[in-house]
C-alpha positions, -999 to 999 in steps of 0.1 A, spaced: 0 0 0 29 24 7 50 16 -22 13 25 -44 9 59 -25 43 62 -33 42 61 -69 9 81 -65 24 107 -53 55 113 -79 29 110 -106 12 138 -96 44 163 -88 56 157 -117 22 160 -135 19 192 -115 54 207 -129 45 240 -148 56 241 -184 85 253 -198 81 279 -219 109 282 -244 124 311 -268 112 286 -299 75 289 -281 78 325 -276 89 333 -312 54 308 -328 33 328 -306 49 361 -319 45 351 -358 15 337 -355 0 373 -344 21 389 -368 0 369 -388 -34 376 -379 -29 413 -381 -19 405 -417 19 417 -412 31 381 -422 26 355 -444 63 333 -446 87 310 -430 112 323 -403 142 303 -400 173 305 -377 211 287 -368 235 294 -347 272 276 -345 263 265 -380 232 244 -370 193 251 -378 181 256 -341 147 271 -357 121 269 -388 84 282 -387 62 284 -415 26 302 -412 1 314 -440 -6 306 -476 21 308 -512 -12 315 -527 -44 331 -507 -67 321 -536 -60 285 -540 -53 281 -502 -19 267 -509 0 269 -475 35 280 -468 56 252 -460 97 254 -453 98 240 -485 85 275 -502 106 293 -529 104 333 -518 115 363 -540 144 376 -518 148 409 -537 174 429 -525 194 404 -504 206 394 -539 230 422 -533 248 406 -509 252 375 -537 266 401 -559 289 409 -535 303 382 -527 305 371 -565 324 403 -571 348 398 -536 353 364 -551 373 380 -583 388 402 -560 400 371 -543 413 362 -576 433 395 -582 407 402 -613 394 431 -599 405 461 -575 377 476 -556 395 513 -556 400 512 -589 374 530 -614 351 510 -630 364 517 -663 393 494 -662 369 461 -659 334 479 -683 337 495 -708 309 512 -721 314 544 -743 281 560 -737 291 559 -699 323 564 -696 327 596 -684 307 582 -651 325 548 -652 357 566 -649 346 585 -615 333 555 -593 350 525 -580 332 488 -573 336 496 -540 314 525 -541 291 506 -562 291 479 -534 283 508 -508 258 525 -523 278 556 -529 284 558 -564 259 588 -569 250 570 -604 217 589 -619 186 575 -600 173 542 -618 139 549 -607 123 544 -646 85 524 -644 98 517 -678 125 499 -672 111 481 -639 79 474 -657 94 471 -693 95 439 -718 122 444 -740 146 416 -736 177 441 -734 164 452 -702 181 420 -684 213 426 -702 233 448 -673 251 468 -699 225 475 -722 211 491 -685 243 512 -679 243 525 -715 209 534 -714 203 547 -679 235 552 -668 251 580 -686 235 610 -668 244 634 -648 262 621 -612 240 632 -582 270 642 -564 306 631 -558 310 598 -556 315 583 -523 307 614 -506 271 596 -492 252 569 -490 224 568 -519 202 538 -521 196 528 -562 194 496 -580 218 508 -604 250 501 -585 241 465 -582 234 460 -625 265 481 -628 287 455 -600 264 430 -622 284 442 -654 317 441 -640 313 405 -626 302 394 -660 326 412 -681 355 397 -658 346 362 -656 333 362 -695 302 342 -678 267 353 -674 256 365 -638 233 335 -635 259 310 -648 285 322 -625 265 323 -593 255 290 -599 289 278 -604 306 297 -577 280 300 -553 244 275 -555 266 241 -567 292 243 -545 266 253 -514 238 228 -524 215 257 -530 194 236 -551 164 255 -545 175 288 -554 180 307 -584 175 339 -605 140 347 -618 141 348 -656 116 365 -680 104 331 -691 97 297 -674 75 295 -642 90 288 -611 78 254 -593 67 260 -559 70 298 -558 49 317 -532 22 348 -547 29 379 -535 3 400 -517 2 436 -503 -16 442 -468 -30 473 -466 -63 492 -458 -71 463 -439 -69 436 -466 -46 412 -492 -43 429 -524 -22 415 -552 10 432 -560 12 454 -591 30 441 -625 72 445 -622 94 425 -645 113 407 -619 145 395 -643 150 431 -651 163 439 -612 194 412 -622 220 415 -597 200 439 -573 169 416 -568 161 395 -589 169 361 -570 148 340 -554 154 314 -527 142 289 -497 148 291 -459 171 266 -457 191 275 -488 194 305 -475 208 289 -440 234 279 -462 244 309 -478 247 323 -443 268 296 -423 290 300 -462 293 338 -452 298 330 -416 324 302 -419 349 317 -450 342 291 -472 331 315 -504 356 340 -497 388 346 -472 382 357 -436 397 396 -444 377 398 -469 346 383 -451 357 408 -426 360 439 -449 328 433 -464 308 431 -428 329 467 -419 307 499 -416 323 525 -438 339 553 -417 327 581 -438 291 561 -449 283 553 -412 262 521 -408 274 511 -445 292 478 -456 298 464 -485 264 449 -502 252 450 -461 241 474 -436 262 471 -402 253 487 -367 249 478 -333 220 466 -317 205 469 -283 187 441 -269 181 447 -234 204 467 -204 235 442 -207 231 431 -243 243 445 -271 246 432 -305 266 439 -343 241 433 -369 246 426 -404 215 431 -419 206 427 -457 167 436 -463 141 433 -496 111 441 -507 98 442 -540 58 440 -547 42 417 -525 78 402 -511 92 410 -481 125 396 -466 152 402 -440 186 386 -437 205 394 -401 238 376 -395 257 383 -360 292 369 -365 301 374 -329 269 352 -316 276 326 -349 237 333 -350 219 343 -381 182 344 -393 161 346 -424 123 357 -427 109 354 -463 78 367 -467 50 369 -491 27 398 -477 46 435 -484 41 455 -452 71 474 -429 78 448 -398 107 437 -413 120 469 -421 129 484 -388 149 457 -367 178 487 -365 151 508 -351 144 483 -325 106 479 -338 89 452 -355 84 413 -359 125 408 -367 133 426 -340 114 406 -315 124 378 -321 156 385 -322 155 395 -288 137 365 -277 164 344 -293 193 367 -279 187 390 -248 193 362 -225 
């Protein structure tokens, strides 16, 4: 009878043990209302000392058809191509092909352009400081001529206007820096910008469900973009995705991009001082790296962070890329609803930004 109470007893202590809530809980609970209020339709995915330690999907690749979002999903990562660029252009760096500080005129030449080609260097391009005319044309962004996705058919044709200033003087978001790095890359190697990144960068990584969005072919298990607003999903309007080349117009999967990170993270695409050069803010540009955006981030009274953060959006996409080499931690959200809480982690607002701190203030 004692030995029966006994067991009785333990049962229900450890029956009566409260839950453990953990940081993985935490971070559902705060997508999930993300989701409901319509801020986010995706997969959030994150690794630390090269291993996944998290992957959430929530919401539907296509509202109408009530497809849902698995990890599975191929996103439109926009501008994080950027830092692919990058690194494909640090790569022939690498190979003593190419000197960042030297003007771009050595490696394209383009005679409409040269008179700006001969001002800027690929590291100002890489910075977003080349002060290259605006590339803010709907009819290039929203154009069908099959020239548009040839980069220096783009740099002869928008690119030989007046600078905005001098060049790396300040920081200037445009597009145009990233078709022009796009030109160089492809000029250099002799090799297309898609064949090259897949040589260079998706083969040798296993990034077998990633890619670069081309004006024909449909892309097999590719999420619909949507835009919240006024309280509801509306589709995205028309842009001709290819035409953004090397400044957005990849596309990509959580886990892929988990990859690419721990790649970045570990040195094997490119050397550590150049890994390292590449994730330094800019002394005259501020928060500005090369292809990333790099600042300190406070997490709570004793925690402070470096953030390498790459963002995107383009029509109904959304996506945010943070890497912290000091923690080995890095996270991806890829979204298909456009709205602004993935936009502000360095303001300390929004869904990246939360769970960030869920995953990191302790």
């Amino acid at each position: 009878m004692v030995k029966v109470l006994t067991t009785y007893f333990l049962f229900v202590v450890v029956f009566c043990l409260p839950f453990k809530v953990t940081a993985n809980d935490v971070v559902k609970k705060l997508i999930t209302e993300a989701n409901k209020k319509g801020e986010f339709s995706g997969v959030v995915a994150a690794s630390r000392n090269g291993k996944r330690i998290f992957a959430y999907s929530i919401g539907f690749a296509d509202s109408g058809s009530r497809i849902k979002i698995r990890r599975e999903t191929k996103f439109r990562i926009s501008s994080i191509t950027k830092q692919f660029t990058t690194v494909l252009l640090l790569q022939l760096v690498e190979e003593g092909k190419v000197d960042l500080d030297k003007p771009v005129a050595n490696y394209v030449d383009v005679p409409e352009a040269r008179k700006n080609l001969e001002r800027i260097t690929a590291r100002q391009l890489l910075s977003g400081s080349s002060m290259l005319p605006w590339l803010e044309s709907e009819d290039f962004y929203q154009g069908t001529d099959a020239d548009l996705t040839d980069a220096r058919f783009v740099v002869k044709t928008y690119m030989t206007g007046d600078l905005r200033g001098e060049p790396g003087s300040k920081f200037g978001y445009n597009n145009a820096d990233f078709i022009l790095a796009e030109a160089i890359i492809e000029s250099v190697s002799g090799k297309s910008y898609e064949a090259l990144l897949k040589e260079k960068v998706l083969d040798p990584l296993g990034m077998k469900n990633s890619g670069v969005i081309a004006r024909t072919g449909r892309i097999k298990g590719l999420a619909k973009g949507f835009i919240f607003e006024d309280g509801s999903l509306n589709g995205e309007r028309y842009e001709t995705i290819a035409n953004y080349g090397g400044s957005g117009a990849m596309y990509s999967t959580v886990g892929d991009m988990l990859k690419w990170n721990n790649a970045i993270l570990y040195n094997s695409l490119i050397k550590r001082d150049l890994r390292d050069e590449m994730f330094s803010p800019s002394e005259k540009l501020g928060f500005v790296g090369l292809g990333s955006w790099i600042y300190d981030l406070k997490l709570s009274d004793t925690k402070t962070v470096r953030v390498v953060e790459r963002q995107g959006g383009i029509g109904g996409f959304s996506a945010v890329n943070l890497i912290l080499p000091d923690e080995e931690f890095s996270i991806i959200f890829l979204s298909n609803v456009r709205t602004g809480t993935l936009s502000q982690t360095y303001a300390s607002k929004g869904l990246s930004y939360q769970v960030l701190r869920e995953f990191l203030a302790k």
